[in-house]
C-alpha atoms as a printed R data frame, in Angstrom:
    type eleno elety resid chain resno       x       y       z
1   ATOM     1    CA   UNK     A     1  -8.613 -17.338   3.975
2   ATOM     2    CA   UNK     A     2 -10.158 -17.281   7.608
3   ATOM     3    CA   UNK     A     3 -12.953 -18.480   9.665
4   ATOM     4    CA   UNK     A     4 -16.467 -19.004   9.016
5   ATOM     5    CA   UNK     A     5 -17.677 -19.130   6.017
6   ATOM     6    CA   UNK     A     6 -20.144 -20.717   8.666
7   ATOM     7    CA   UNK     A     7 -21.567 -17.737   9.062
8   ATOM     8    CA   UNK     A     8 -22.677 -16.961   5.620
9   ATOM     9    CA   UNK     A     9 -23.611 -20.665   5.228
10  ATOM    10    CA   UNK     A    10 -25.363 -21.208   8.148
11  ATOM    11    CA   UNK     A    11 -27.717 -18.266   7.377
12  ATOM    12    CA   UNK     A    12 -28.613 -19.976   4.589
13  ATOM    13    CA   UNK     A    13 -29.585 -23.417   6.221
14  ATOM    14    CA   UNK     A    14 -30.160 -22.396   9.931
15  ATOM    15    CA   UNK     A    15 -34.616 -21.384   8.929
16  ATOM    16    CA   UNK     A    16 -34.493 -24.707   6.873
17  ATOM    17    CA   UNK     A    17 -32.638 -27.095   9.764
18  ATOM    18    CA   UNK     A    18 -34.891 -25.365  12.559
19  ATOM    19    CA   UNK     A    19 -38.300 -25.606  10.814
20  ATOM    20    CA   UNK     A    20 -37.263 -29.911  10.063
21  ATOM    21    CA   UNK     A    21 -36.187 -30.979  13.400
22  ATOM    22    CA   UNK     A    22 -38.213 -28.183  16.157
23  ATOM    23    CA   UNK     A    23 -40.028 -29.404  18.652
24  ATOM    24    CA   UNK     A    24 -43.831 -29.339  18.640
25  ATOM    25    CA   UNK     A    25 -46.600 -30.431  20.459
26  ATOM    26    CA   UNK     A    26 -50.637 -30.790  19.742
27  ATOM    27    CA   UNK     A    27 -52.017 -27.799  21.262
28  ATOM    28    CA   UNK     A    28 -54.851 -30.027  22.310
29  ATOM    29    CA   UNK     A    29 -52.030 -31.279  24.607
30  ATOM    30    CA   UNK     A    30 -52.350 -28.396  26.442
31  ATOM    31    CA   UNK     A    31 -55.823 -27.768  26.566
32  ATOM    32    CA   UNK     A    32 -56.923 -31.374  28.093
33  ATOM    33    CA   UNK     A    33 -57.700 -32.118  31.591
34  ATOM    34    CA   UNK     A    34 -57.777 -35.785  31.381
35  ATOM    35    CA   UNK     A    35 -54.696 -37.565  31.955
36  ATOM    36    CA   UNK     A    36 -54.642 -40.297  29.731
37  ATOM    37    CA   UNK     A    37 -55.748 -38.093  26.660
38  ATOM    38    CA   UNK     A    38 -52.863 -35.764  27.460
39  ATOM    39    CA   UNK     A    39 -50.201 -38.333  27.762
40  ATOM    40    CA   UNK     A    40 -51.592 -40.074  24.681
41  ATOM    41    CA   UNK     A    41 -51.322 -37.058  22.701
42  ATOM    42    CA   UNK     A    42 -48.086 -36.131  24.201
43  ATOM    43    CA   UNK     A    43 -46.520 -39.779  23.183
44  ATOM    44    CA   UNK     A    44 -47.440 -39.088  19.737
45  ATOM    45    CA   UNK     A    45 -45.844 -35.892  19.176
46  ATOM    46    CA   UNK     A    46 -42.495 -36.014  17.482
47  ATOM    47    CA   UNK     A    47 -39.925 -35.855  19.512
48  ATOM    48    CA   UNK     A    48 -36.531 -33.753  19.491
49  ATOM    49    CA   UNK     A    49 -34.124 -36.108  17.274
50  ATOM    50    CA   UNK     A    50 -31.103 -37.236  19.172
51  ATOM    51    CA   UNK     A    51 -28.971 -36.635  15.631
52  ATOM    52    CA   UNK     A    52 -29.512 -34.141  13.021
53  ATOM    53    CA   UNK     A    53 -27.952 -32.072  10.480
54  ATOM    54    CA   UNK     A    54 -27.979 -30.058   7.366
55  ATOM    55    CA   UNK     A    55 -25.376 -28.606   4.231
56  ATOM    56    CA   UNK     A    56 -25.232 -27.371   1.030
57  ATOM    57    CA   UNK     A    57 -23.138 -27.642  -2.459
58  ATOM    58    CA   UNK     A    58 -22.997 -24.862  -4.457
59  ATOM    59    CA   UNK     A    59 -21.628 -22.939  -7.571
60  ATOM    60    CA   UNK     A    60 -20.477 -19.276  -6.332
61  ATOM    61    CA   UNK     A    61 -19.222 -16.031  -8.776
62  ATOM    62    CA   UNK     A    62 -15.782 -16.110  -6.282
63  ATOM    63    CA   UNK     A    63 -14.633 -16.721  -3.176
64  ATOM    64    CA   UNK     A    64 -15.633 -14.035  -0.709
65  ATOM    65    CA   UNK     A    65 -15.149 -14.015   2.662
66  ATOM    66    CA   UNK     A    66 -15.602 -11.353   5.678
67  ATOM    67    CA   UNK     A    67 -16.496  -8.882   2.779
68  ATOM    68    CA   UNK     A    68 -13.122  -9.592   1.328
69  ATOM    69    CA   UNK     A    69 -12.642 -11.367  -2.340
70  ATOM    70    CA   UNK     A    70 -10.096 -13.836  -2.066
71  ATOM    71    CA   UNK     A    71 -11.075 -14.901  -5.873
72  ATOM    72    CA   UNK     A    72 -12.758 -13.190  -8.374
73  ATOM    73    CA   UNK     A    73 -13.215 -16.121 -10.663
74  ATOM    74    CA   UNK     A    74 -15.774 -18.822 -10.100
75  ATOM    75    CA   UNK     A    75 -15.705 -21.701  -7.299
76  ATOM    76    CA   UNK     A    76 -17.486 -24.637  -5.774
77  ATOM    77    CA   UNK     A    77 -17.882 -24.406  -2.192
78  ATOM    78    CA   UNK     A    78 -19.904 -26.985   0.077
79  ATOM    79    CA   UNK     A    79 -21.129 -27.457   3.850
80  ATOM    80    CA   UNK     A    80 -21.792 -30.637   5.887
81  ATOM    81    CA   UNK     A    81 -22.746 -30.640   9.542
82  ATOM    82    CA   UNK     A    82 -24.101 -33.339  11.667
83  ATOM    83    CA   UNK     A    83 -24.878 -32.657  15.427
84  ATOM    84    CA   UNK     A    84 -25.982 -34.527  18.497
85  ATOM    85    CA   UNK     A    85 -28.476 -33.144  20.479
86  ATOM    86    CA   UNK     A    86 -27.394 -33.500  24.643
87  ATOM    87    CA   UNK     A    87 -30.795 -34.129  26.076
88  ATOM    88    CA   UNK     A    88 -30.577 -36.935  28.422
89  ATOM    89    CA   UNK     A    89 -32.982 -36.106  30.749
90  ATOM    90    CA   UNK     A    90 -36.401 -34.455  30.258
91  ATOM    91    CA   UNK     A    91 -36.379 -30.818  31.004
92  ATOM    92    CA   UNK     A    92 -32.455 -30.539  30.974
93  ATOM    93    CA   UNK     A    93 -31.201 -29.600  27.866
94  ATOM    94    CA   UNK     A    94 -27.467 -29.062  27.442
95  ATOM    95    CA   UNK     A    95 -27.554 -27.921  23.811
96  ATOM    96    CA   UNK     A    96 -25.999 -29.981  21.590
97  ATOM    97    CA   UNK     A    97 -22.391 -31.052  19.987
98  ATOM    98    CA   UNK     A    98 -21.154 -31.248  16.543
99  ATOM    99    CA   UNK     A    99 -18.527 -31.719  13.511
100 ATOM   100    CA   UNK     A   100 -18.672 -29.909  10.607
101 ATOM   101    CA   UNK     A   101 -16.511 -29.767   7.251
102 ATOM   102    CA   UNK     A   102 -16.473 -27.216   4.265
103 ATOM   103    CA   UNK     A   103 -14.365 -27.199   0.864
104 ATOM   104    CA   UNK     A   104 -13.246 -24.897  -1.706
105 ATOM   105    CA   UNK     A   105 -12.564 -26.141  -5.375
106 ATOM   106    CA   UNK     A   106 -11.209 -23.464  -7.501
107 ATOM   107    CA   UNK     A   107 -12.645 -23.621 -10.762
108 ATOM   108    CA   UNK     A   108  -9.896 -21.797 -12.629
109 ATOM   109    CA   UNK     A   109  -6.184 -21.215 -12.761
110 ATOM   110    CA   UNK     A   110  -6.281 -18.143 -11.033
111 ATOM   111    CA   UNK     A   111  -4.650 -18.379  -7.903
112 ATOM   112    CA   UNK     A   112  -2.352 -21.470  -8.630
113 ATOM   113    CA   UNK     A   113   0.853 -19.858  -9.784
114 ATOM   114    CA   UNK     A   114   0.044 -15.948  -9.172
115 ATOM   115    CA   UNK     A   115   1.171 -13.218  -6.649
116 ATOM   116    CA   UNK     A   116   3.329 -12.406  -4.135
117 ATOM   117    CA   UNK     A   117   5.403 -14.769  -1.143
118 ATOM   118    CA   UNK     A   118   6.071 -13.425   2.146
119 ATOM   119    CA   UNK     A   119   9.340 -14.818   1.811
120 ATOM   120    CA   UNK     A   120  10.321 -14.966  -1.932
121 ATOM   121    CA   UNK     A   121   8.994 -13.221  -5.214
122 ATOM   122    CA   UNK     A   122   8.139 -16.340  -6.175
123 ATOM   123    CA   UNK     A   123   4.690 -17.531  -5.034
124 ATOM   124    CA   UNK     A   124   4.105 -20.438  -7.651
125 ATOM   125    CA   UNK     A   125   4.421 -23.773  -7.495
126 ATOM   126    CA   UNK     A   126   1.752 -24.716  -7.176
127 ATOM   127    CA   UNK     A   127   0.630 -22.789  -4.569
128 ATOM   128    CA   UNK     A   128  -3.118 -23.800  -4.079
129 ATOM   129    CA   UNK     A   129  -3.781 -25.738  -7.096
130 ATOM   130    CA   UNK     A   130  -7.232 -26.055  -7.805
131 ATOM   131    CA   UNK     A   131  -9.514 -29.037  -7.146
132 ATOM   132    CA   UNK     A   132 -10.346 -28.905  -3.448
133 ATOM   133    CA   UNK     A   133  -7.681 -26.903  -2.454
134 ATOM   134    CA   UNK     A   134  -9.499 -26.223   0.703
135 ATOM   135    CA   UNK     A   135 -10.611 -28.017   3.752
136 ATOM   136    CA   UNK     A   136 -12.019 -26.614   6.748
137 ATOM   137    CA   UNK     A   137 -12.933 -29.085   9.844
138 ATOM   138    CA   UNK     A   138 -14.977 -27.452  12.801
139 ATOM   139    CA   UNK     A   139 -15.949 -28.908  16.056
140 ATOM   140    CA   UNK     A   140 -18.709 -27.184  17.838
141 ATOM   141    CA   UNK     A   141 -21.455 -26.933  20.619
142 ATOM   142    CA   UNK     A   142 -24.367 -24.776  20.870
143 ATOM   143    CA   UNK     A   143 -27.705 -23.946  23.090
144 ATOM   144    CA   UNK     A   144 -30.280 -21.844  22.633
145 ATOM   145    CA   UNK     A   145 -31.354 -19.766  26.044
146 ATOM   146    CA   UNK     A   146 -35.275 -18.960  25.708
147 ATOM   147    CA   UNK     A   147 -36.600 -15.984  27.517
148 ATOM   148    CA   UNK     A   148 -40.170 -17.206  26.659
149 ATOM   149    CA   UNK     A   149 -42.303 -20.174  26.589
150 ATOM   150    CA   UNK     A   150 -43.677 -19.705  23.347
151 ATOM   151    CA   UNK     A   151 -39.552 -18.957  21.928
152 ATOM   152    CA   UNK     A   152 -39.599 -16.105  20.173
153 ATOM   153    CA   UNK     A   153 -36.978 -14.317  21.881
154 ATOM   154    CA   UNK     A   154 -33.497 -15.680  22.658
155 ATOM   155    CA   UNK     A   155 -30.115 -16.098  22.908
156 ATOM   156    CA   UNK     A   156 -28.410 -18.071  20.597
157 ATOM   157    CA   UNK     A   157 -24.393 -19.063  21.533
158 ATOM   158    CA   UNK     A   158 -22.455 -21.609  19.721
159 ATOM   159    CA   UNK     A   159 -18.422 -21.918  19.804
160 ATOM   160    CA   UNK     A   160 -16.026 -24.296  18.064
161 ATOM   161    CA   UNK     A   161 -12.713 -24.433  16.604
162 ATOM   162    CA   UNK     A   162 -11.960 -24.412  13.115
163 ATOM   163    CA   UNK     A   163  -8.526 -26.378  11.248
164 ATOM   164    CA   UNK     A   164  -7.912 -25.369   7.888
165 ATOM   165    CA   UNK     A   165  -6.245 -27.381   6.000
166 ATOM   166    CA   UNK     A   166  -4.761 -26.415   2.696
167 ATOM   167    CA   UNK     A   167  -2.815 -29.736   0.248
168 ATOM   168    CA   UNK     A   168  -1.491 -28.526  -2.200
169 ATOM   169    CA   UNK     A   169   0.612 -25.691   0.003
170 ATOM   170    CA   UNK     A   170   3.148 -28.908   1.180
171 ATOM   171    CA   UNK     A   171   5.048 -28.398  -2.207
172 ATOM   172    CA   UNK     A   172   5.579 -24.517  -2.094
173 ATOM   173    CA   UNK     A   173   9.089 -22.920  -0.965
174 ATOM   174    CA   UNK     A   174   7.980 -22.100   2.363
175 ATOM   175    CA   UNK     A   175  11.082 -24.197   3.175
176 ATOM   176    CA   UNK     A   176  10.370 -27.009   5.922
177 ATOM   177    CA   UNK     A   177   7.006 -28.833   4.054
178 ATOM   178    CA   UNK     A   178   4.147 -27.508   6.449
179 ATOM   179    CA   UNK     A   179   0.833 -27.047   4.422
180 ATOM   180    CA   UNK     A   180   0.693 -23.559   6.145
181 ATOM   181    CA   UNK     A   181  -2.815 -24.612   8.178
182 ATOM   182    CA   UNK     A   182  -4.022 -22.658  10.357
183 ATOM   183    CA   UNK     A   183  -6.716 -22.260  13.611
184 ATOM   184    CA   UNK     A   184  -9.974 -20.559  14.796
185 ATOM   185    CA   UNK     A   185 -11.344 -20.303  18.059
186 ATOM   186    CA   UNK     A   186 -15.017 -18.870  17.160
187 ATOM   187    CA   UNK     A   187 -17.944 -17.965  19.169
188 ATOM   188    CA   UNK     A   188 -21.121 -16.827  17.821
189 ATOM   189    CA   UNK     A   189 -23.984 -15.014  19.288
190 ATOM   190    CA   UNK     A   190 -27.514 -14.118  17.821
191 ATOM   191    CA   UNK     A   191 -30.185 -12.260  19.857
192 ATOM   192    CA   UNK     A   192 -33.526 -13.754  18.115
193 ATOM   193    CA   UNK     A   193 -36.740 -11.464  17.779
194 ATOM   194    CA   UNK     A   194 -39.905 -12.105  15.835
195 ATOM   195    CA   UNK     A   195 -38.770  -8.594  14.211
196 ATOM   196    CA   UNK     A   196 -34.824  -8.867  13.671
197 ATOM   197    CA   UNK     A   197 -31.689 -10.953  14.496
198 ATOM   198    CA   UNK     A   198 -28.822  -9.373  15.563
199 ATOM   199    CA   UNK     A   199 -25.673 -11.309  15.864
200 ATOM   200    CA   UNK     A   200 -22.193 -11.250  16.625
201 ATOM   201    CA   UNK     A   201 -18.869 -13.178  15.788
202 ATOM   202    CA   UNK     A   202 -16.039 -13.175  17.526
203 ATOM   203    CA   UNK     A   203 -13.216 -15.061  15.959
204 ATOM   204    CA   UNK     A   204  -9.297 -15.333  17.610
205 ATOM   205    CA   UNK     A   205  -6.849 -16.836  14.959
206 ATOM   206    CA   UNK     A   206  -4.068 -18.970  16.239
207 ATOM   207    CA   UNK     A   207  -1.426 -20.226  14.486
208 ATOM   208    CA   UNK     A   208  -0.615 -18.078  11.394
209 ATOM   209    CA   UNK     A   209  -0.780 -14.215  12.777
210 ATOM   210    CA   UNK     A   210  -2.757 -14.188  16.304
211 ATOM   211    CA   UNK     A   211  -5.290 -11.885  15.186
212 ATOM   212    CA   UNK     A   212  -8.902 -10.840  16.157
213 ATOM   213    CA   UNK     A   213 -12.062 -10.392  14.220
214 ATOM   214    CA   UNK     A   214 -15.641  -8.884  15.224
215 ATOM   215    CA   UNK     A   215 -18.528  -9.513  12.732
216 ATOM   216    CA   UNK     A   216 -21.612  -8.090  13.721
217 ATOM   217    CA   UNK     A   217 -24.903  -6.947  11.925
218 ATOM   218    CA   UNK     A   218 -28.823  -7.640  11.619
219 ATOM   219    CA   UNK     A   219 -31.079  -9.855   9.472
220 ATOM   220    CA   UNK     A   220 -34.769 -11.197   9.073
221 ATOM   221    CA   UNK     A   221 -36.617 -14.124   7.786
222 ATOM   222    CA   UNK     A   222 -39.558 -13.475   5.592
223 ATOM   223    CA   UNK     A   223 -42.131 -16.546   5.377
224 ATOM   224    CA   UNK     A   224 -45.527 -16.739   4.892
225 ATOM   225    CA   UNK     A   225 -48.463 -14.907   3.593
226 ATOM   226    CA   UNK     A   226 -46.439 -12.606   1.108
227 ATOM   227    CA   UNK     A   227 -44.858 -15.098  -0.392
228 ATOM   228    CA   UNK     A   228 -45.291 -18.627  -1.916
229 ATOM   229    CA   UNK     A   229 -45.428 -21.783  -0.590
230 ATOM   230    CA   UNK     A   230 -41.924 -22.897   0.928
231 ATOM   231    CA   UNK     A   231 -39.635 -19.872   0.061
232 ATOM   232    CA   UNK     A   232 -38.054 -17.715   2.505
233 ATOM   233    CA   UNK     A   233 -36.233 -14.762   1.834
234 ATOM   234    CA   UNK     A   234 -33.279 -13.236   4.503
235 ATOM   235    CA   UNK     A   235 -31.985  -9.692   3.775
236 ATOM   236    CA   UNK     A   236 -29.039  -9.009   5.854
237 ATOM   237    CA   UNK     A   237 -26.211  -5.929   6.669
238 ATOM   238    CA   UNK     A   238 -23.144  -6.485   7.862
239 ATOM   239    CA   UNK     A   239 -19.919  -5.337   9.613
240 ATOM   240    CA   UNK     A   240 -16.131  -6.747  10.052
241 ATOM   241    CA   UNK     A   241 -14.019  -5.284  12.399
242 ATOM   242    CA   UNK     A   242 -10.447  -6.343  12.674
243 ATOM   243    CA   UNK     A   243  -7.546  -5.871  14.634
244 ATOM   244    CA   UNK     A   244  -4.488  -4.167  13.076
245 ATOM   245    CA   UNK     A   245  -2.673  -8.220  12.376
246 ATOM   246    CA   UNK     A   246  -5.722  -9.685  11.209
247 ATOM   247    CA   UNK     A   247  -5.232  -7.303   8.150
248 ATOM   248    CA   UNK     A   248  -2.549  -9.316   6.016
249 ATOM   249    CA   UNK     A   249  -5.350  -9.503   3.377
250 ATOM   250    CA   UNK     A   250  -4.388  -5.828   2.151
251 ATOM   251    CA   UNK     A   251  -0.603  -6.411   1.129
252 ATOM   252    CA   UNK     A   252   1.459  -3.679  -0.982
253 ATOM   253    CA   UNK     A   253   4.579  -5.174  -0.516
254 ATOM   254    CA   UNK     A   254   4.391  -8.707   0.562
255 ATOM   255    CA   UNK     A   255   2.088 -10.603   3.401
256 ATOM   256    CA   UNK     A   256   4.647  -9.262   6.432
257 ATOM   257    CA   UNK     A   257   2.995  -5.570   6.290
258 ATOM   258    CA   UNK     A   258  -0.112  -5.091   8.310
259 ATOM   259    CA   UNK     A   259  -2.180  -2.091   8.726
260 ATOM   260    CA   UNK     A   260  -4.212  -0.228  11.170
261 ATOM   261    CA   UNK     A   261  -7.414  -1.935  12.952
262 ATOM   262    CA   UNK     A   262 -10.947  -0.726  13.059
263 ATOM   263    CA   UNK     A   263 -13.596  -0.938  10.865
264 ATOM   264    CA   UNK     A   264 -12.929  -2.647   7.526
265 ATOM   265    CA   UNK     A   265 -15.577  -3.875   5.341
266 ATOM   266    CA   UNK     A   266 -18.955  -4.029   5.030
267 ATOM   267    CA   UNK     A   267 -21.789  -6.450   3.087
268 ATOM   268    CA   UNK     A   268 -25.649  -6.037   2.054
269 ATOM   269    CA   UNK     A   269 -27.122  -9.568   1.402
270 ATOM   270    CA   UNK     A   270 -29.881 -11.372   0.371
271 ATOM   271    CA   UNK     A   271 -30.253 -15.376   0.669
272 ATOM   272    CA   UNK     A   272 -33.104 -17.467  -0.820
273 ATOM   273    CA   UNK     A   273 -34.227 -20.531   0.106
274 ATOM   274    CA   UNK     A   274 -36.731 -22.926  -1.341
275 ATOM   275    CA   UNK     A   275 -37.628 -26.735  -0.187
276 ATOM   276    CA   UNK     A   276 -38.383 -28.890  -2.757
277 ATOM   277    CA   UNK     A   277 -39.738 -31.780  -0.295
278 ATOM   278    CA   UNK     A   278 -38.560 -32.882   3.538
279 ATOM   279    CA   UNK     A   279 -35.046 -33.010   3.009
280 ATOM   280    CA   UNK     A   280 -33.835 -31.124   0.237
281 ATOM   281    CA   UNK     A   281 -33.865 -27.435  -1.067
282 ATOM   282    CA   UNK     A   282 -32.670 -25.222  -3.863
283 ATOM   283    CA   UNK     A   283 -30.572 -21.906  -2.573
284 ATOM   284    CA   UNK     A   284 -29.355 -18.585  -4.068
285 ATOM   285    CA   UNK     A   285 -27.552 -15.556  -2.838
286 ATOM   286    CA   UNK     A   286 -26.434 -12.283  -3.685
287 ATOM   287    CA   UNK     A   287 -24.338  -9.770  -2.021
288 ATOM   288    CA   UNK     A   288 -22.096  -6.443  -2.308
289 ATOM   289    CA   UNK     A   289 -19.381  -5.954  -0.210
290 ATOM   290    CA   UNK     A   290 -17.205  -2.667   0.011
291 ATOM   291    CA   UNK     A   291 -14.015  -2.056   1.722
292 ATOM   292    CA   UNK     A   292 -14.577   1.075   3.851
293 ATOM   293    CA   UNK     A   293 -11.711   2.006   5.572
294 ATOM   294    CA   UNK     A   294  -9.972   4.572   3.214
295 ATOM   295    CA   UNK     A   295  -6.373   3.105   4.415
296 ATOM   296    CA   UNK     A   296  -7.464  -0.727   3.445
297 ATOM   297    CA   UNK     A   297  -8.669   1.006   0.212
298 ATOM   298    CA   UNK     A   298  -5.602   2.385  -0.786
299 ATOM   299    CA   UNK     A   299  -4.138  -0.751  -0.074
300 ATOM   300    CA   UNK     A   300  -5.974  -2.780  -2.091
301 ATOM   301    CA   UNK     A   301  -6.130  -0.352  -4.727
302 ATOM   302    CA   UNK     A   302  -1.969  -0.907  -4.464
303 ATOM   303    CA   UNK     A   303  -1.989  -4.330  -3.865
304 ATOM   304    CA   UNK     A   304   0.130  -6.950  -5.064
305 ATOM   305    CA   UNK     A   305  -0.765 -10.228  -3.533
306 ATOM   306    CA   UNK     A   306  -2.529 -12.193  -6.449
307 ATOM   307    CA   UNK     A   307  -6.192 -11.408  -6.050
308 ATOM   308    CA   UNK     A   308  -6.434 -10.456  -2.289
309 ATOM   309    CA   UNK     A   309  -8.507  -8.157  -1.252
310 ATOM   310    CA   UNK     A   310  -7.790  -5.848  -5.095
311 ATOM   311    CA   UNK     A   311 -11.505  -5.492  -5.659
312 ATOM   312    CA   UNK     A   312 -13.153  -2.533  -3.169
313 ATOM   313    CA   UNK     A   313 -16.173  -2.830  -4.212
314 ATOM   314    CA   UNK     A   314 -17.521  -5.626  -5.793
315 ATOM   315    CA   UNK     A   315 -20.979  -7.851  -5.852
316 ATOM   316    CA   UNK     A   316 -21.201 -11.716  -5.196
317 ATOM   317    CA   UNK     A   317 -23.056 -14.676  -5.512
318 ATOM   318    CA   UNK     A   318 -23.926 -18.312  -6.038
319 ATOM   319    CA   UNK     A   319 -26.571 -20.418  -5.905
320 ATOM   320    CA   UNK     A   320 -27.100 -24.011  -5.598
321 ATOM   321    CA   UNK     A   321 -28.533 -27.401  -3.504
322 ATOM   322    CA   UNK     A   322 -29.159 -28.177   0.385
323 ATOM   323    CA   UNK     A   323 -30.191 -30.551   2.352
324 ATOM   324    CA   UNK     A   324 -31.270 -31.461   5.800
325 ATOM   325    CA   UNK     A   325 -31.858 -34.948   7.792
């Protein structure tokens, strides 16, 4: 259970959220040599919004994260972000600040009395129950760094930290009440092209087993001419790279054993997205993931940690609505 689902949910949201609140101008604006005309065309342009945001709610075949299946029966997971853009004065743009705040709801009894404690044979109780057994709370800021003046290429950095925050964990045997919660310090980079993204995660857990994770892969946005009206289409490959304690996902005797770093998983996706009007779209996704380092596979081939990380190969996906303001 780690950090960022934002990545696979931003994907999903980041065309729609860009294309609502980007900054344009008449071109007419441009072309004009009379002063007044320009700055009356310029005052009606829309203008960058000082607040803005976007999320999603959605019905998904498990929960899957970092190519990993954490569930293999269905959930409900959901997004919410607002943000605040830092643009004070004109031509100084600082990026812009946010909070953020995803769930889990388990809709089975799969993982609430199942599989294996790090300290006990017993990991029931009541373990994660089932309704919103998950909460994740991210603070964040972000900037885009334009190497053109039309903005087609760019670097794209955000960072935040991430709290997880599990409820029903307070009642387990772990011994002295904590919920087991745990922290992220992420940063994110994307290196926008008109051809291809390629992007990069780096993500340094605190709290629970100071580990490090490296996600990195390509995707593209198809809109347009090929395709009708208000649907986009993203195809996407990607790669997780972990270090050797970031690997208590692939238990075969309890959550204490770790294995080697290095390249562990990857995932071939596909997100769709489709506006119904301003504010509100329709989504659905599909992806297989493998495991691909043959020591992680015989792991999880010998696992015994409830449904962690079992499945080597497996395909995923949900579908459901978003939204943007």
């Amino acid at each position: 259970m780690r950090a960022m689902k934002t990545i696979t949910l931003l994907s999903c949201c980041a065309a729609m959220a860009c294309a609502a609140f980007a900054e344009t101008k008449p071109a007419a604006a441009a072309e004009t040599t009379d002063p007044e005309s320009k700055a009356e065309l310029e005052e009606a342009a829309p203008a960058i919004p000082w607040f803005w945001g976007f999320g999603n709610y959605g019905i998904y075949s498990g929960y899957q994260l970092y190519g990993n299946l954490l569930n293999s029966e269905p959930t409900l997971q959901g997004y919410f972000e607002g943000n605040m853009n830092l643009k004070f004065i004109d031509d100084v743009d600082l990026g812009y600040f946010g909070v953020g705040i995803w769930s889990n709801s388990d809709l089975t009894d799969k993982r609430r009395g199942s599989g294996y404690h790090y300290r006990s044979a017993n990991y029931g109780n009541g373990q994660y129950g089932k309704a919103f057994n998950e909460w994740d709370f991210n603070i964040h800021w972000g900037k885009t760094f334009w190497f053109d003046d039309k903005q087609q290429y760019g670097l794209d950095y955000r960072c935040g930290f991430v709290w997880y925050y599990y409820p029903h964990r307070r009642h387990n045997d772990i011994g002295n009440g904590s919920t087991m919660t745990t922290m992220d310090f992420n940063h994110w980079f994307t290196l926008k092209t008109p051809y291809v993204d390629l992007f990069l995660t780096y993500v340094r857990e605190y709290h629970e087993n100071n580990a490090n994770l490296w996600e990195f892969g390509l995707k593209h946005t198809f809109v347009g001419d090929y395709l009708p009206q208000n649907l986009s289409l993203t195809p996407s490959a990607t790669f997780v790279v972990r270090s050797h304690r970031y690997n208590w996902c692939f238990p075969t005797a309890g959550w204490g054993e770790t294995h080697n770093g290095g390249l562990a998983t990857a995932k071939i996706g596909l997100d769709a997205n489709y506006q119904l009007t301003d504010h509100i779209g329709i989504f659905a996704k599909v992806a297989y993931c493998s495991i691909i380092d043959n020591a992680l596979r015989d792991a999880a081939e010998h696992g015994s940690c409830s449904d962690y990380s079992q499945y080597k190969d497996f395909a995923w996906g949900g579908m459901g609505l978003s939204f943007n303001f």
